[in-house]
C-alpha positions as CSV (number, residue, x, y, z in Angstrom):
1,X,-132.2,59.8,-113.1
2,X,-129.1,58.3,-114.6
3,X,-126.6,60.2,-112.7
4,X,-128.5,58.8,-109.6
5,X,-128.3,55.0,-111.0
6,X,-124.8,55.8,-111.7
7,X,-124.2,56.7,-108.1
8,X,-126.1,53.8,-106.6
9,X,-124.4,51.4,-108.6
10,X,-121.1,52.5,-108.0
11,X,-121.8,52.9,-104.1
12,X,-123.1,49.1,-104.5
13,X,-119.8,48.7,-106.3
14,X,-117.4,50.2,-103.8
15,X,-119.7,48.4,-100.9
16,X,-117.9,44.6,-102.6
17,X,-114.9,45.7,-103.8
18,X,-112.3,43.7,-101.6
19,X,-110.2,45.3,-99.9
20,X,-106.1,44.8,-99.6
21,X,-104.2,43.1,-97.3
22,X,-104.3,45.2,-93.8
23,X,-101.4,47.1,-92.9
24,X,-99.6,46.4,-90.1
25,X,-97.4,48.9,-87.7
26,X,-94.2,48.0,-86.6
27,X,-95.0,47.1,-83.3
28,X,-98.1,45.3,-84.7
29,X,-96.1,43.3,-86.9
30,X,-93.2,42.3,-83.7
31,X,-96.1,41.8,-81.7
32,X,-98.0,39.4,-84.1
33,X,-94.0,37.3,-84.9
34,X,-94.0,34.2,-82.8
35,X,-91.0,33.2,-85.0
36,X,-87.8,34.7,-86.1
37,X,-84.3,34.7,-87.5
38,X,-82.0,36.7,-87.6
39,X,-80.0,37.6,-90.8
40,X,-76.6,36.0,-91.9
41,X,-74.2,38.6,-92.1
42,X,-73.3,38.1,-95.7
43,X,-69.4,37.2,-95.9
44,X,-69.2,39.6,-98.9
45,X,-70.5,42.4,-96.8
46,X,-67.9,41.7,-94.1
47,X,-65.2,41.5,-96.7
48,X,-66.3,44.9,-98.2
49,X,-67.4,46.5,-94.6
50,X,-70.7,47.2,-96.1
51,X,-73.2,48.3,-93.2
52,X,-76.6,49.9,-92.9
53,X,-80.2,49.1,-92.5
54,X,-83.1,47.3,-94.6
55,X,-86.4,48.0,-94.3
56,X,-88.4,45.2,-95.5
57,X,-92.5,44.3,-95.7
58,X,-93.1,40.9,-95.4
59,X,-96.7,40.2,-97.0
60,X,-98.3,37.6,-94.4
61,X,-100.5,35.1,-95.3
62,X,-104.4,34.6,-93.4
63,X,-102.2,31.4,-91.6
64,X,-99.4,33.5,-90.2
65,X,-97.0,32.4,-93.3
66,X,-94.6,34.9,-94.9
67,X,-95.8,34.7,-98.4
68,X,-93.8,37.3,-99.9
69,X,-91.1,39.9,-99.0
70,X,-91.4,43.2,-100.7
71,X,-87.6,45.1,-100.4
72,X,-88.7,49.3,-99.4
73,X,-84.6,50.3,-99.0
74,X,-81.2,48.9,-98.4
75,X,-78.2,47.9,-99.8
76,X,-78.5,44.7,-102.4
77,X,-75.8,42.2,-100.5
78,X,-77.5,43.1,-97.5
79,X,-81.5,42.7,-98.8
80,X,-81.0,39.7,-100.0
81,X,-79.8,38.3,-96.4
82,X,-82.5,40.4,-94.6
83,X,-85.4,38.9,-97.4
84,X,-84.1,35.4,-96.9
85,X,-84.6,35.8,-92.9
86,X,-88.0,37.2,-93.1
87,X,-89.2,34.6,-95.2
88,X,-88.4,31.8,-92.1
89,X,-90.7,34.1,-90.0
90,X,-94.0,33.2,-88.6
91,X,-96.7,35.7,-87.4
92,X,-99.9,34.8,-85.0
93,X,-103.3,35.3,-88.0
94,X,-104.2,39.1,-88.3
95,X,-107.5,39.4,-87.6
96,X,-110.0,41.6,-88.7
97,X,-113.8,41.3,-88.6
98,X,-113.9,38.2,-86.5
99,X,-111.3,36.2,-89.3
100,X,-107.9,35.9,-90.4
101,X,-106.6,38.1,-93.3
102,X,-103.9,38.6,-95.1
103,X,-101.4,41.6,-93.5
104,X,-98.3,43.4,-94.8
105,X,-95.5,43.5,-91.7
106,X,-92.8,45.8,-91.7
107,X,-89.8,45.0,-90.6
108,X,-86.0,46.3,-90.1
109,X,-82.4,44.9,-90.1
110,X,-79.2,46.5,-88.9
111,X,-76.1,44.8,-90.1
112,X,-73.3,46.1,-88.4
């Protein structure tokens, strides 16, 4: 009997728990930008011929607002360019359910 309350109430449980902000792919998250900038090549990286890609996730607000840039790989001089330009972006709302949520958008650079 307990172990059975247990299991209902913990199914009841898991039924409210919120869930996270939805992931997006990246095509999902080029799609949804209606708004974007491009990275300044930072002059230090010129100077030092440091190249190479960042891979960034750019948490999106329910408004279509970047919120908050999450840095997955890259060099340093370079992420901070690439997480300054992703923060100008704008996305359409990420729907789900019928209403706007919040999303996390991938998203690469190449400086070169």
């Amino acid at each position: 009997m307990k172990a059975t309350l247990f299991w209902l109430m913990a199914l009841a449980a898991a039924g409210f728990a919120q869930e996270g902000p939805k992931k997006l792919s990246r095509a999902e998250a080029m799609n949804a930008a209606v708004s974007k900038v491009e990275p300044e090549y930072p002059p230090l990286a010129k100077q030092l011929k440091i190249a190479g890609s960042v891979d960034l996730e750019a948490v999106v607000s329910e408004e279509g607002a970047v919120e908050k840039v999450n840095i997955l790989s890259g060099n340093p001089v370079l992420t901070k360019a690439g997480t300054e330009a992703l923060m100008k972006w704008k996305f359409k709302p990420v729907m789900a359910d019928g209403k706007a949520v919040k999303a996390v958008a991938p998203v690469s650079f190449n400086f070169k």
